[in-house]
C-alpha positions in Angstrom: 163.2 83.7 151.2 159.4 82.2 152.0 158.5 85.9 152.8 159.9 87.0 149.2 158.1 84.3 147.9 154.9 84.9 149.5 155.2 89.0 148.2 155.6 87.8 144.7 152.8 85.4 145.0 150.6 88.3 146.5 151.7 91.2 143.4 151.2 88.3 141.2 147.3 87.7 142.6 146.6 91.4 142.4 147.7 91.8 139.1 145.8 89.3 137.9 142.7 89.1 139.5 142.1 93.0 141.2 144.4 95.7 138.8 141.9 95.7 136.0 139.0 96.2 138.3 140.2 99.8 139.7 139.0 102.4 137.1 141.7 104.6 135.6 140.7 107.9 137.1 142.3 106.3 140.6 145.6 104.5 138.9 144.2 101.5 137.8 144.4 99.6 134.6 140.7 98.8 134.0 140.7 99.4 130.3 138.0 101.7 128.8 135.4 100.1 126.7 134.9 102.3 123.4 134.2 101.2 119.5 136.0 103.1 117.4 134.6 105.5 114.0 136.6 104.4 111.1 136.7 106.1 107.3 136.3 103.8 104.6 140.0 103.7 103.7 141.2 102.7 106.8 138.3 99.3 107.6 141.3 96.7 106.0 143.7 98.0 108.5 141.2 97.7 111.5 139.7 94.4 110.4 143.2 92.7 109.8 143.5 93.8 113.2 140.6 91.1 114.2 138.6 94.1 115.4 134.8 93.5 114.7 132.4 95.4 112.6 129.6 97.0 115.3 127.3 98.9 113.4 127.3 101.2 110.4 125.5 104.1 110.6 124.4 104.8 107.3 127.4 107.0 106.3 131.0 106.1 104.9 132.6 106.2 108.2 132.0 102.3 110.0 131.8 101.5 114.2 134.3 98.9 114.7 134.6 97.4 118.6 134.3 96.7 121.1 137.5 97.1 122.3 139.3 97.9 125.5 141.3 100.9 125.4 144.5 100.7 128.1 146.4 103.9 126.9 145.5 107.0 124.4 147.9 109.4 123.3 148.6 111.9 120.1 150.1 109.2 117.9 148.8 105.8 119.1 146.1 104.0 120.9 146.9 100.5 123.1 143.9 98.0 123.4 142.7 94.9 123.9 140.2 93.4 121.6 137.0 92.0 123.6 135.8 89.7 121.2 136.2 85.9 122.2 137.6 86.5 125.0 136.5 86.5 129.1 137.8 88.4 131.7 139.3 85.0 133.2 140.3 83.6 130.1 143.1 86.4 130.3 145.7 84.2 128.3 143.7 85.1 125.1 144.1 88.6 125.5 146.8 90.8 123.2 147.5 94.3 123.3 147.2 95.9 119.7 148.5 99.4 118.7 147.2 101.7 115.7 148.4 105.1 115.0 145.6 107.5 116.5 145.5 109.3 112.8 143.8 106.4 111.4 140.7 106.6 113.9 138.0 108.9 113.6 136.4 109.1 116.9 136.0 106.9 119.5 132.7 106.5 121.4 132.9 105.4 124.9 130.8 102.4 125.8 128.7 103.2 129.0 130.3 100.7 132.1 128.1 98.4 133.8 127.9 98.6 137.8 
């Protein structure tokens, strides 16, 4: 039993405080910072979403983010939304889906070494 308990106590840890480190490209589930290109009739349904207004650009379409993408497909995209929150504050954090078709592009935020 103590060794079970010490395994569960160790994938516990790892999860928490070393999964999100390991970039994606190797299996890990560091999420992908990105701000996201939204059309004017889509901002209410990103801003009810608590996601932030970056930038505009001058045009119609808005920046919205940062956010932290954890999984992209053909329908949907899965992230967390950085704002308020720290990377030990993890508690705070909520995964959020929106159907891919309401996002113009996506601009991925350069990663800090």
């Amino acid at each position: 039993i103590g060794l079970f308990l010490f395994f569960m106590l160790y994938i516990q840890i790892f999860s928490t405080e070393q999964f999100d480190k390991i970039p994606k490209s190797v299996g890990g589930g560091k999420p992908e910072d990105a701000v996201f290109n939204v059309r004017e009739k889509n901002i209410d349904t990103v801003q009810s979403m608590g996601v932030p207004q970056y930038t505009s650009n001058g045009t119609p379409n808005m920046i919205y983010g940062p956010v932290g993408i954890l999984l992209r497909t053909e329908n949907e995209i899965l992230f967390i939304n950085h704002q308020g929150t720290t990377v030990k504050n993890t508690n705070d954090l909520t995964v959020k889906q929106i159907r891919a078709e309401l996002i113009d592009g996506i601009t991925f935020l350069k990663v800090k070494q």
